[in-house]
PyMOL Python script that loads the backbone (N, CA, C, O; Angstrom):
from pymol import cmd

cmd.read_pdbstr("""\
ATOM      1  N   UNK A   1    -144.525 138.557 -15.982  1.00  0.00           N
ATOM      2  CA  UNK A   1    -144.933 137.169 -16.030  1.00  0.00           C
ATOM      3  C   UNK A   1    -144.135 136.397 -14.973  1.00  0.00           C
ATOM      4  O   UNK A   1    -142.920 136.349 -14.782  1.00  0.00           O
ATOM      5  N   UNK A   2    -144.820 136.002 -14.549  1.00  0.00           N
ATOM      6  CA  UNK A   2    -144.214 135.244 -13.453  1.00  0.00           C
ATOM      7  C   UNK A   2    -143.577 133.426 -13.880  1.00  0.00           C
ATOM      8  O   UNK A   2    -143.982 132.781 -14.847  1.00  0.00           O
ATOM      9  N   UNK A   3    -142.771 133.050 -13.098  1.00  0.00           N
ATOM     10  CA  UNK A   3    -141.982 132.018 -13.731  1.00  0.00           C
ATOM     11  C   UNK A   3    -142.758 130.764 -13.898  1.00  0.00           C
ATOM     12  O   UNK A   3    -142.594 129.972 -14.826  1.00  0.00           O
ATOM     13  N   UNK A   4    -143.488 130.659 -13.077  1.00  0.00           N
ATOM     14  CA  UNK A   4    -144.389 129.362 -12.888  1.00  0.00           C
ATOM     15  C   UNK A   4    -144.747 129.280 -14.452  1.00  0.00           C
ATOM     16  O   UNK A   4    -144.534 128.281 -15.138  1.00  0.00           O
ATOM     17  N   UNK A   5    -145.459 130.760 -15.028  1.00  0.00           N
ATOM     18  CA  UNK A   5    -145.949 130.851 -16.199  1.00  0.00           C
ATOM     19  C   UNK A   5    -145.216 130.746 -17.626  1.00  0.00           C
ATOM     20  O   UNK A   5    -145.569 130.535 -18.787  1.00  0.00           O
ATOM     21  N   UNK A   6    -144.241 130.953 -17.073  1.00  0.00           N
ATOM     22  CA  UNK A   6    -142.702 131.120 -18.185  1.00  0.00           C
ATOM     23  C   UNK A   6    -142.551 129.596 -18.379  1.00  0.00           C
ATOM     24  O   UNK A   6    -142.353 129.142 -19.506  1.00  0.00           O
ATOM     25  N   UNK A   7    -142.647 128.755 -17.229  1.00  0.00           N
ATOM     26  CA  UNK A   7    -141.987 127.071 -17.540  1.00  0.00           C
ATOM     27  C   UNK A   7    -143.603 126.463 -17.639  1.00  0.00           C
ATOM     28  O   UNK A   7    -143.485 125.331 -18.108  1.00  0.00           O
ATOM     29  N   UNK A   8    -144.755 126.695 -17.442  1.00  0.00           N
ATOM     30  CA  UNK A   8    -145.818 126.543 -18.238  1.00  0.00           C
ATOM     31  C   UNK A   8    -145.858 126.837 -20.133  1.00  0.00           C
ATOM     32  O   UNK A   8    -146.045 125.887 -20.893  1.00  0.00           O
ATOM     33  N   UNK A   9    -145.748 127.599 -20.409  1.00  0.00           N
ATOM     34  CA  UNK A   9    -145.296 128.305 -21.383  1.00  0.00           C
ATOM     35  C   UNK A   9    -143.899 127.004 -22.338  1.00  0.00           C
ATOM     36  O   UNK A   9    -143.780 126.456 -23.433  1.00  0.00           O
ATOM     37  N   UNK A  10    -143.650 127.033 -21.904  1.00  0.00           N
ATOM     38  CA  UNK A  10    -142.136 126.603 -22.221  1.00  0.00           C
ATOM     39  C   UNK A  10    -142.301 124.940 -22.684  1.00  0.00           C
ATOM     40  O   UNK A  10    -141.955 124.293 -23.673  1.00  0.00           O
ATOM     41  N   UNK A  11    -143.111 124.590 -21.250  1.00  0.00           N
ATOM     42  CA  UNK A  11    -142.922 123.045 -21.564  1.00  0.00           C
ATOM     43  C   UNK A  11    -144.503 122.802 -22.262  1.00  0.00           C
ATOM     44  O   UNK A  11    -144.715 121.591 -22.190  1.00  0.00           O
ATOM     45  N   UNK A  12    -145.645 123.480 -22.886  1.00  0.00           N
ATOM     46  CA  UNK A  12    -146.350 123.139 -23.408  1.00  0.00           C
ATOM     47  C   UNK A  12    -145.577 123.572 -24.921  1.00  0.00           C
ATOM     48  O   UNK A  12    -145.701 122.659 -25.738  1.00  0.00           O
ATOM     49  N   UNK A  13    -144.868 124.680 -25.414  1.00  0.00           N
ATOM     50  CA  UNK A  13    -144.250 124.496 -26.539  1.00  0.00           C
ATOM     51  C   UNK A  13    -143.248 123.061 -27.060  1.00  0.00           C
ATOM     52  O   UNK A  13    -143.059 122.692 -28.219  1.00  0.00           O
ATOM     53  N   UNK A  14    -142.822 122.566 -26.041  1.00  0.00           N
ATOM     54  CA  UNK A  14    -141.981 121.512 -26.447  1.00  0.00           C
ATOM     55  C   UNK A  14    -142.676 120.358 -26.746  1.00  0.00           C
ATOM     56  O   UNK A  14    -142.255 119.394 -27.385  1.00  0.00           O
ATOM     57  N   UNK A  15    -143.969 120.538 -26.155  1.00  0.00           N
ATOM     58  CA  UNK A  15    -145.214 119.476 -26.488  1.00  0.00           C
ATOM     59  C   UNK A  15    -145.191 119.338 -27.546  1.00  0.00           C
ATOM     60  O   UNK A  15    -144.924 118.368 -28.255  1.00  0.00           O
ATOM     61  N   UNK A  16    -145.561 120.619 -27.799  1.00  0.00           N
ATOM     62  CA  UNK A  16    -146.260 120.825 -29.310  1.00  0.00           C
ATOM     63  C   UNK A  16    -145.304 120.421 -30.477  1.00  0.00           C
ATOM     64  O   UNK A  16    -145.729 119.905 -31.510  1.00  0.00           O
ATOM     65  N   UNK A  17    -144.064 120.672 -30.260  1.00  0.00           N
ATOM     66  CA  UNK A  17    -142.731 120.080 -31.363  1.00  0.00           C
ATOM     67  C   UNK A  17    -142.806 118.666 -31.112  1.00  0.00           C
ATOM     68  O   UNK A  17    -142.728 117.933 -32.098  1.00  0.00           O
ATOM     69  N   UNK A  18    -142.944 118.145 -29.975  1.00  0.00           N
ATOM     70  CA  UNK A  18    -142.539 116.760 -29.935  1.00  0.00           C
ATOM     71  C   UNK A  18    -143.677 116.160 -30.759  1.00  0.00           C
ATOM     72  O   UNK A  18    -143.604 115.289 -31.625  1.00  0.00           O
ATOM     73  N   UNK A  19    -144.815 116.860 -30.269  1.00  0.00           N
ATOM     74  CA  UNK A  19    -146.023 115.642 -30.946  1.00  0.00           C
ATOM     75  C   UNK A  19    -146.040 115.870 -32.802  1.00  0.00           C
ATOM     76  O   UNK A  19    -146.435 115.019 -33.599  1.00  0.00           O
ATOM     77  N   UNK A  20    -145.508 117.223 -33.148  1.00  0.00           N
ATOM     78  CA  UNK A  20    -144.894 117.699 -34.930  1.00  0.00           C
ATOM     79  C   UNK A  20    -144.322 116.803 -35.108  1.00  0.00           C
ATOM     80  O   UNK A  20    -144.676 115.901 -35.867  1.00  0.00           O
ATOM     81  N   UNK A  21    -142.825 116.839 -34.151  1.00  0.00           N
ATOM     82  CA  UNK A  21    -141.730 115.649 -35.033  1.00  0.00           C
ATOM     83  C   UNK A  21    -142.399 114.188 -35.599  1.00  0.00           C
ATOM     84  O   UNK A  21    -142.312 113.589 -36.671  1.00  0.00           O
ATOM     85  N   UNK A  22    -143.099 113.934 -34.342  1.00  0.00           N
ATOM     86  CA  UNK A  22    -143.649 112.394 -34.300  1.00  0.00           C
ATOM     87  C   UNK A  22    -144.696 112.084 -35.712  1.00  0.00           C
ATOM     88  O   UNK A  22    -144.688 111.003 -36.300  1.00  0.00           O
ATOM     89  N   UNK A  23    -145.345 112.951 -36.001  1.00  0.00           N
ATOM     90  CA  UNK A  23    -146.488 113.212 -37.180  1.00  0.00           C
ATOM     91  C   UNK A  23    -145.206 113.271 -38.327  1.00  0.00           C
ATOM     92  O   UNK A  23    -145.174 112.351 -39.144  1.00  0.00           O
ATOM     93  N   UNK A  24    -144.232 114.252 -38.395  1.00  0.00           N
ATOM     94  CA  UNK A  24    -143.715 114.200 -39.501  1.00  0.00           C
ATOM     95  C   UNK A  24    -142.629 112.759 -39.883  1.00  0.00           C
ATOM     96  O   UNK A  24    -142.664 111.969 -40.826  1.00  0.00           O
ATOM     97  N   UNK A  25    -141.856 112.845 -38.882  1.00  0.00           N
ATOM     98  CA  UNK A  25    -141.046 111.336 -39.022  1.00  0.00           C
ATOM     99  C   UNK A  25    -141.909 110.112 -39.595  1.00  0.00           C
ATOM    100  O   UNK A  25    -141.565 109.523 -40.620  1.00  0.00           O
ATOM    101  N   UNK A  26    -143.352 109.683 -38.671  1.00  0.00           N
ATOM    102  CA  UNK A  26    -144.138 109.027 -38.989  1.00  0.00           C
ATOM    103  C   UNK A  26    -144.476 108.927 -40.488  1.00  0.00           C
ATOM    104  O   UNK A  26    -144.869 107.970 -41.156  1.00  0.00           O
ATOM    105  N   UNK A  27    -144.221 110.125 -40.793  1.00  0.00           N
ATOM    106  CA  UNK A  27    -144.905 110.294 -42.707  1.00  0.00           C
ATOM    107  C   UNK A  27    -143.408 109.894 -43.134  1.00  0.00           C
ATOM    108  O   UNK A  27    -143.224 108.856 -43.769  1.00  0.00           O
ATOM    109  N   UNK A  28    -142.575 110.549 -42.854  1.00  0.00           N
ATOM    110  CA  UNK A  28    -141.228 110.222 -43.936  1.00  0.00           C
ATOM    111  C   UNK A  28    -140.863 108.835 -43.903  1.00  0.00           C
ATOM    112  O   UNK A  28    -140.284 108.339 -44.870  1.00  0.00           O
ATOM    113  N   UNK A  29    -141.267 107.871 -42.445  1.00  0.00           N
ATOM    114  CA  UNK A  29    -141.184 106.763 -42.783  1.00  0.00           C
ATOM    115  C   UNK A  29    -141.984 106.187 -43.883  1.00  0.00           C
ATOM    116  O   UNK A  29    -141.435 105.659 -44.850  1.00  0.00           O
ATOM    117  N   UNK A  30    -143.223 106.273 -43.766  1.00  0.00           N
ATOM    118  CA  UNK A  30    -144.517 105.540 -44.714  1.00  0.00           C
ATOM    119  C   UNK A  30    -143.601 105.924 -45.943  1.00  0.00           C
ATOM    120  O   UNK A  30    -143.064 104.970 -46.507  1.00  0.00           O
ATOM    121  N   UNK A  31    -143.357 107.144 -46.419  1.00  0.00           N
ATOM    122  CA  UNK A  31    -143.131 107.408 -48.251  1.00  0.00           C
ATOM    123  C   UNK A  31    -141.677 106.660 -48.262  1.00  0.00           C
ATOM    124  O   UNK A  31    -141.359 106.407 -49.424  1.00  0.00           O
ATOM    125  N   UNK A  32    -140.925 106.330 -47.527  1.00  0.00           N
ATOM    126  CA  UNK A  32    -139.611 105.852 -47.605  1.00  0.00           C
ATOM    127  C   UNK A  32    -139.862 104.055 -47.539  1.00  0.00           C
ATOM    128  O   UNK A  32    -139.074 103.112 -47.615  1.00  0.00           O
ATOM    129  N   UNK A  33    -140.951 104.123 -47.409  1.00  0.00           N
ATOM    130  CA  UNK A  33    -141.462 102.300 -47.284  1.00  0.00           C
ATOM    131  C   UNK A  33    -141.567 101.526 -46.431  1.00  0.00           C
ATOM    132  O   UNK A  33    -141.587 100.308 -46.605  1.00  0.00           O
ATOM    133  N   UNK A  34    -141.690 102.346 -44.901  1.00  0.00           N
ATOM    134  CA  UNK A  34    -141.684 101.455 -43.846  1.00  0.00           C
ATOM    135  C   UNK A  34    -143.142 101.314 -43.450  1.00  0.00           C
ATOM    136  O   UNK A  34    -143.965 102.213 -43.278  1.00  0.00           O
ATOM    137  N   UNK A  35    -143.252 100.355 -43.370  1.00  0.00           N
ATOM    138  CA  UNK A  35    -144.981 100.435 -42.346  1.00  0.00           C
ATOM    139  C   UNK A  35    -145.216 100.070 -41.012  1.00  0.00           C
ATOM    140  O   UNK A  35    -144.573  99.246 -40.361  1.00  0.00           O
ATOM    141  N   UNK A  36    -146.262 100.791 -40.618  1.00  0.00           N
ATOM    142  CA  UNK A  36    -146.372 100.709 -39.150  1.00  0.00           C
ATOM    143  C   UNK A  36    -147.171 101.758 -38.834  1.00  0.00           C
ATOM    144  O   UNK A  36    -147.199 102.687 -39.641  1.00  0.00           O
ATOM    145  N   UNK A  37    -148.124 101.861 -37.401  1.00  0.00           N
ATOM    146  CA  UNK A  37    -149.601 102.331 -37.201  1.00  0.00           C
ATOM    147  C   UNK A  37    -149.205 103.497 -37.508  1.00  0.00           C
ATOM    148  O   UNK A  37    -148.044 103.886 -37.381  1.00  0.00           O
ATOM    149  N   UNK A  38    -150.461 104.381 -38.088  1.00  0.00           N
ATOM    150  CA  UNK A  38    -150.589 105.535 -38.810  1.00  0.00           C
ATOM    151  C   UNK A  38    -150.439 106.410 -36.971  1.00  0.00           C
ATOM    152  O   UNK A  38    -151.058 105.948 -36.013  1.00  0.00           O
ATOM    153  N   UNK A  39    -149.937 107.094 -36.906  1.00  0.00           N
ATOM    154  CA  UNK A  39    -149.755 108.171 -35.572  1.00  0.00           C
ATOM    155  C   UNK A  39    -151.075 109.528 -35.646  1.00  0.00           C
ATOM    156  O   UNK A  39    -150.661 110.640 -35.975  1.00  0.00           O
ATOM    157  N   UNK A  40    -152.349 109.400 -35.389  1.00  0.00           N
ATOM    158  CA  UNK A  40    -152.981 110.820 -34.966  1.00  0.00           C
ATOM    159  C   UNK A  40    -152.876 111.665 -33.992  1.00  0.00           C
ATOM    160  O   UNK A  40    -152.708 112.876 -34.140  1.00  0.00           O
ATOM    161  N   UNK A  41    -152.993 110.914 -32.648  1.00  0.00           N
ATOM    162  CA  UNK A  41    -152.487 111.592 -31.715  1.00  0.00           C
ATOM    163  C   UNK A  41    -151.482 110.589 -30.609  1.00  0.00           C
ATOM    164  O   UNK A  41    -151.863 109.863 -29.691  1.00  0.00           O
ATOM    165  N   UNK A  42    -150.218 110.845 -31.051  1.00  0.00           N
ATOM    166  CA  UNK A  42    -148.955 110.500 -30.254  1.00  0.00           C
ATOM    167  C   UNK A  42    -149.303 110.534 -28.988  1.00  0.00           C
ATOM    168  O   UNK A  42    -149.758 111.564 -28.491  1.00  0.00           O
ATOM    169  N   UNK A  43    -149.144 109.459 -28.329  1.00  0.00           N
ATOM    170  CA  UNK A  43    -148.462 109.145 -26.826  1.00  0.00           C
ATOM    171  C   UNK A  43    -148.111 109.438 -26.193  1.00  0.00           C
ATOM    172  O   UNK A  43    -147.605 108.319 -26.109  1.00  0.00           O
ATOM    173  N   UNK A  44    -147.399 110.374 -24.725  1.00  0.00           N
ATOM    174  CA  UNK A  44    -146.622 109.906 -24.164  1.00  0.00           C
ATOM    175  C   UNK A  44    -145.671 108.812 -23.515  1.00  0.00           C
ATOM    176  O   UNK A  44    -146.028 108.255 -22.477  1.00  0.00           O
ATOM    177  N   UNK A  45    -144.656 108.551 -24.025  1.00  0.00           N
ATOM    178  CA  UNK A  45    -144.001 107.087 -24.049  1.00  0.00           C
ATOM    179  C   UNK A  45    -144.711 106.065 -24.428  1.00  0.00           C
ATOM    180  O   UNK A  45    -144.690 105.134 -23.623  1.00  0.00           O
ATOM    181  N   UNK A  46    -145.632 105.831 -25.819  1.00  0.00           N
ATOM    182  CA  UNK A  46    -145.656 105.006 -26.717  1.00  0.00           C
ATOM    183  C   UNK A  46    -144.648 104.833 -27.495  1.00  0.00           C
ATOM    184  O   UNK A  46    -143.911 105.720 -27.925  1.00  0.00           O
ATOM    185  N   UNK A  47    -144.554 103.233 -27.783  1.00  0.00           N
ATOM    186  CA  UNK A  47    -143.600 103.096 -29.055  1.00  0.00           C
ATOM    187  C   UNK A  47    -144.169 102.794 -29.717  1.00  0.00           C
ATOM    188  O   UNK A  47    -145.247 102.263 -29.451  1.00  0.00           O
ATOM    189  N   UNK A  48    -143.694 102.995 -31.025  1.00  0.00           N
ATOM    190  CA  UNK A  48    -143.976 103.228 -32.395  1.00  0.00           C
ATOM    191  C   UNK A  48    -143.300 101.811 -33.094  1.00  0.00           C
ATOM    192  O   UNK A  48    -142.125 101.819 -32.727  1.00  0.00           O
ATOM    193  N   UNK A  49    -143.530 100.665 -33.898  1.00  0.00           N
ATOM    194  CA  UNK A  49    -142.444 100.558 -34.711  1.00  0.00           C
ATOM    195  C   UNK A  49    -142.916 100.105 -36.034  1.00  0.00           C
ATOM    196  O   UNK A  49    -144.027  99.619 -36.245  1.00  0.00           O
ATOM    197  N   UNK A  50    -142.174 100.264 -36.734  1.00  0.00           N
ATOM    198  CA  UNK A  50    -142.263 100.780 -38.333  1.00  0.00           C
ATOM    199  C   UNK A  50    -140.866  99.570 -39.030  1.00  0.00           C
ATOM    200  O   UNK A  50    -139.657  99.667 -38.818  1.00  0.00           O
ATOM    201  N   UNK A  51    -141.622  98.468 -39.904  1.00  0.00           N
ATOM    202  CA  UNK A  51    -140.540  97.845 -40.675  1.00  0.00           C
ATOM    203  C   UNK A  51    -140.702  98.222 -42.001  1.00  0.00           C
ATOM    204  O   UNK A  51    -141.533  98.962 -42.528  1.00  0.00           O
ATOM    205  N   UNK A  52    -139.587  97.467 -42.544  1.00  0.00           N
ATOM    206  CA  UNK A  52    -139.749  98.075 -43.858  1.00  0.00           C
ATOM    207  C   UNK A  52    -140.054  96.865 -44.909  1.00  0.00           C
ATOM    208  O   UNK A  52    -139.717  95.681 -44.865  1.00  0.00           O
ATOM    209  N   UNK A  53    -140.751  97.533 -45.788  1.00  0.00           N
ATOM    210  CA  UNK A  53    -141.440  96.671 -46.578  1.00  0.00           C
ATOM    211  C   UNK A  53    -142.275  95.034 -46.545  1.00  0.00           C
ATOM    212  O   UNK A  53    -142.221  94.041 -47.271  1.00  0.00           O
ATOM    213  N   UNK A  54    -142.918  95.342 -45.487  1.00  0.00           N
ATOM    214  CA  UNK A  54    -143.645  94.529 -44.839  1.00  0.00           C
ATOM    215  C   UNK A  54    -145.053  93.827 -45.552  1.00  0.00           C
ATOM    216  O   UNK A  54    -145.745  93.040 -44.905  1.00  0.00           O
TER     217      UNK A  54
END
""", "prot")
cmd.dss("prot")
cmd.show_as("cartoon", "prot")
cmd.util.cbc("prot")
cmd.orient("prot")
């Protein structure tokens, strides 16, 4: 495998965690009581913000 394919590889996995974290944080806020837009498909460099008990 050639490297081009290795850091292809590499930086579409980190995609894929970043856009997880964002879905899961997003939920632990809502059940913890913060509100703020429901996240389906995350951004690149969108912000998010989430108050609480609004």
């Amino acid at each position: 495998m050639e490297w081009t394919e290795r850091r292809i590889r590499v930086e579409g996995s980190l995609e894929l965690w970043a856009l997880l974290f964002m879905k899961v944080l997003a939920q632990q806020l809502v059940q913890r009581g913060y509100n703020g837009k429901r996240i389906s498909h995350p951004r690149n460099g969108g912000l998010y913000v989430y108050e609480q008990g609004c």
